[in-house]
N, C-alpha and C positions, 0 to 999 in steps of 0.2 A: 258571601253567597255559596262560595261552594262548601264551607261548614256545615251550613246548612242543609244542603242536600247529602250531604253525608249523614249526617242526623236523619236527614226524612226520608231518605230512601230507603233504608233498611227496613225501618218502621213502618213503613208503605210493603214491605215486599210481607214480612211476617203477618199484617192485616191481611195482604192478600188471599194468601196460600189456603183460610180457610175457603173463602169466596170459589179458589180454584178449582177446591176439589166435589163443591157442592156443585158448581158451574160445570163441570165437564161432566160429572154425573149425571146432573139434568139433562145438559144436551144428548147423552148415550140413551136417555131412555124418551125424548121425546123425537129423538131417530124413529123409534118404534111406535110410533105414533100415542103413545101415553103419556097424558100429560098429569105429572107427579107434585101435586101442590103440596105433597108432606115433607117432602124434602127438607124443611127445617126440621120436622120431628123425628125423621131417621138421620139426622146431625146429631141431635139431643141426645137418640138412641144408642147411637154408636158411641158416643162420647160416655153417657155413663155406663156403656156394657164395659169400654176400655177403662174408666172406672173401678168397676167392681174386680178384673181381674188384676188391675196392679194392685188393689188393696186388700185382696185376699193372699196376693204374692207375699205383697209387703210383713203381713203378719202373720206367713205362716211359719216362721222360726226359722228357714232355712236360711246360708248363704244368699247372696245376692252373684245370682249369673246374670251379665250381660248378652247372651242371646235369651233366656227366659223373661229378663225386665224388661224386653220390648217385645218379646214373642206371643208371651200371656195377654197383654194388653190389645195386641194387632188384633189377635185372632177372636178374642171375646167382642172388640169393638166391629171387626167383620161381621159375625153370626151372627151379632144383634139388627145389624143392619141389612142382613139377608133375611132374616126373619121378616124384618119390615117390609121388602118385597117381597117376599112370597106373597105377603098379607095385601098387599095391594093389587098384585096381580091374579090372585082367589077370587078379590073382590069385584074386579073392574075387568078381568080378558074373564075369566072361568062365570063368573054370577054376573055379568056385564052391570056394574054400579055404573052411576054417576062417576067420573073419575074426580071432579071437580068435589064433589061432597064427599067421596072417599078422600080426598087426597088433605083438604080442612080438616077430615076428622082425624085421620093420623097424626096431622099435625099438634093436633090437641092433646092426643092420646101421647103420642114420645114427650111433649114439654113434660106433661102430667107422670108420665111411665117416670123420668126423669128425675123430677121434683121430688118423687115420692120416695125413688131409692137413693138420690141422692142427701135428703135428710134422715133417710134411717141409718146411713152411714155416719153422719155426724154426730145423729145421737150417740152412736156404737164407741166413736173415741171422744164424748161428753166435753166438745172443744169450747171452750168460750168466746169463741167467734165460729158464725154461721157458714161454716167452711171447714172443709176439708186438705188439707196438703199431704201429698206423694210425691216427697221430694227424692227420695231413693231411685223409684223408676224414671220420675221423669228426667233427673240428671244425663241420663242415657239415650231421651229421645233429642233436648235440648244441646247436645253435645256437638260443638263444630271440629272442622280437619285443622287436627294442630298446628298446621303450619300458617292459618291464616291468618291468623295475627302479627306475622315475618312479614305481611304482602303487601304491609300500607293501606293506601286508600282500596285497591284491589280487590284484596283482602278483604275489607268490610262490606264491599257492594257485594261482592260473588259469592262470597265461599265461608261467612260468617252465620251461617243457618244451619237446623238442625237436619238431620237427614230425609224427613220425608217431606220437608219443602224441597229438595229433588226428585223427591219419586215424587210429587205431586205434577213437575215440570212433566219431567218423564210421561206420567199416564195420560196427560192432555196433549203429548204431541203425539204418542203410540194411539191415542182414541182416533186422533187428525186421521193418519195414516190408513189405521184399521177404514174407516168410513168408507177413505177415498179412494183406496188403494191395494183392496181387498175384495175378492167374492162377495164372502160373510159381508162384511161391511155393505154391499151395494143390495144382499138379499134384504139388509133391516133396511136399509134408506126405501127400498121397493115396499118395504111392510109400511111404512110410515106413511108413503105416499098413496099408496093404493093398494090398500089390503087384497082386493078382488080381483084385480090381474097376479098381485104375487103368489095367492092362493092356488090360481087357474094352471099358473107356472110350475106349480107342485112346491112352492114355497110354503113350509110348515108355521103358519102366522101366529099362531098363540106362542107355539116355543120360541120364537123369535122375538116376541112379546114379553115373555118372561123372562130370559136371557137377560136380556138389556135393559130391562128394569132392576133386575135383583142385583144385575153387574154394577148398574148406574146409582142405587141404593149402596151398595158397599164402599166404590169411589167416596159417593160424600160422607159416611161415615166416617171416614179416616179426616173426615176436614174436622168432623167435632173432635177425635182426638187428638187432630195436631193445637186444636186452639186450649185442649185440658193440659198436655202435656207438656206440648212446648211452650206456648206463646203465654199462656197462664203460669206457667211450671209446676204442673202439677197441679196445682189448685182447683178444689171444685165448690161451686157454691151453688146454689139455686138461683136460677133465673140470671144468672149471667150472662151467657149466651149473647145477648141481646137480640137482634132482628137479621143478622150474618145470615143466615138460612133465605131468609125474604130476598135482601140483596144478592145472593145468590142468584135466584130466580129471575129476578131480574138482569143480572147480568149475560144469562142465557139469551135475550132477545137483541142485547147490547153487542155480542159479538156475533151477534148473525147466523144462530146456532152450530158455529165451527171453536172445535176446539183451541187447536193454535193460537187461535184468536184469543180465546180466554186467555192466555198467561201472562200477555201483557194486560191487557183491561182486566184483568182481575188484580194487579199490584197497580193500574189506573186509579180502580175505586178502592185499593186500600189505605190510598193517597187521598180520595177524599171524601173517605169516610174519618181520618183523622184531621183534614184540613182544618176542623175546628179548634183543635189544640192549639194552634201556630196564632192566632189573630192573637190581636189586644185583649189582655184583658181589663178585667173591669166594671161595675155595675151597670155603668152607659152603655157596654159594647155585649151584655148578655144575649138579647134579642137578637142581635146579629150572629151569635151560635149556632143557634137554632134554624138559624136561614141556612147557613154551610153547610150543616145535617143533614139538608134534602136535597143537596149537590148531584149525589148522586141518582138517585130518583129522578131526578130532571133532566138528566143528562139521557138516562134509560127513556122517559118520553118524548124526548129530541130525537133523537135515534128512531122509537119506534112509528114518529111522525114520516123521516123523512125517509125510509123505507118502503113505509108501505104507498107513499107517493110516487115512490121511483116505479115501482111493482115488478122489479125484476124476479123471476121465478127462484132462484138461487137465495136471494135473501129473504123469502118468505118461510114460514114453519112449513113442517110438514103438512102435506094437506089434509091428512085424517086425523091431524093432534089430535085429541080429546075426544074421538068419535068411536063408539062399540064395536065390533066388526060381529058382525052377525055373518055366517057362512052359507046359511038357508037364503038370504035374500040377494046373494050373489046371480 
């Protein structure tokens, strides 16, 4: 047994750490009462922006510097994914869209943005497999503290990850606090709940709106790059991805939209979102993969059942999620 958990804990935590950073992002911007259903497509975005600048690093003849191999990468995979909020919040605080049909259609647009530069890169090094690898940069994001492999079991549970599975810790317990424990933080919780008293208050509610979208866009950004760089090493392929972004989202409703919360239910469901790996296998036992698949997902509707039963004010969304804030009709 406890072999086992050695094996699957780790495994679990490196599934996680995408989920984390899409998840605490989400929750930073549906603070602000926006609710951001692109959020898989600014993962995609951010992913092949950090993409394109490790493999323009890679082969631009130079030396390999270890502050540029992870520097190039961060900052292209950020800007991509600020651009994505700007774009959202243009659409949905500035031109009051649908946030729901702006947020679908991002999502389509980053897989698609994605897909498209990510096969013009593969053509570019003519690979005979539908993939790409950057193993030069990613060595550098994938890289643990030497000493952890001296620590034993220790060692493998805590301290055997790459470095921004801790800043990913990091920015979900700093988001917690900002919330809670901050001015700022309690002016966006006011924007969320009620645009028209924080308005009244002389709260500036679009910037506050924008803020924490384009902030909450860049967080999950860095989750598509931890999954290109680390967790894949490097690798990029089309359509790999898979649905991390959706689960995501879902995990937002799961931990009650508090951060803190995500960092363990986010390596919860990175646990079983691989649960399926670990059963029988088998021809007879195929069918029942497929059931553990949607573990998750069920657990997310468990949860959003026995919440909204209890109806405590605390663990309900913000109460203007998803609603335009018009200033005239105040």
């Amino acid at each position: 047994m406890w072999s086992f958990l050695l094996a699957f804990i780790p495994r679990a935590v490196v599934q996680g750490i995408p989920l984390l950073y899409g998840c605490t992002g989400e929750i930073i911007t549906e603070k602000s009462g926006n609710l951001n259903l692109g959020i898989p497509g600014v993962m995609y975005v951010g992913a092949i922006s950090g993409v394109i600048g490790s493999f323009v690093y890679e082969n631009s003849g130079a030396a390999m510097n270890p502050f540029l191999a992870i520097a190039i990468p961060m900052f292209c995979c950020l800007l991509g994914s600020l651009l994505m909020g700007l774009l959202y919040c243009f659409l949905t605080v500035t031109l009051r869209a649908n946030q729901n049909v702006t947020g679908l259609a991002m999502t389509t647009f980053g897989v698609g943005f994605g897909n498209f530069f990510g096969g013009s890169l593969i053509k570019l090094v003519d690979s005979d497999v539908p993939s790409i690898a950057l193993s030069a940069t990613s060595s550098y994001f994938s890289k643990s503290l030497p000493f952890a492999g001296k620590l034993g079991w220790f060692g493998k549970l805590f301290l055997s990850y790459g470095f921004l599975a801790y800043l990913g810790v990091a920015i979900a317990l700093a988001a917690s606090y900002f919330l809670n424990r901050t001015r700022k933080g309690l002016h966006l919780r006011a924007v969320g709940e009620n645009p028209n008293t924080a308005d009244a208050a002389g709260i500036n509610v679009s910037k506050y709106k924008y803020a924490a979208t384009c902030v909450g866009c860049m967080i999950a950004g860095l989750g598509g790059l931890y999954y290109v760089m680390d967790y894949a090493c490097g690798v990029w392929s089309n359509n790999a991805f898979g649905d991390r972004g959706w689960l995501a989202i879902a995990l937002v409703i799961f931990t009650i939209w508090r951060p803190n919360v995500s960092v363990l239910a986010s390596f919860l469901f990175g646990g079983l979102y691989i649960l399926y790996l670990y059963i029988p296998t088998g021809m007879e036992h195929m069918e029942y993969q497929e059931l553990y698949k949607m573990i998750p997902y069920v657990v997310t509707l468990v949860v959003l059942v026995v919440t909204s039963m209890r109806s405590k004010r605390e663990n309900q969304p913000p109460a203007s999620l998803g609603l335009p804030y018009f200033r005239e009709e105040r």
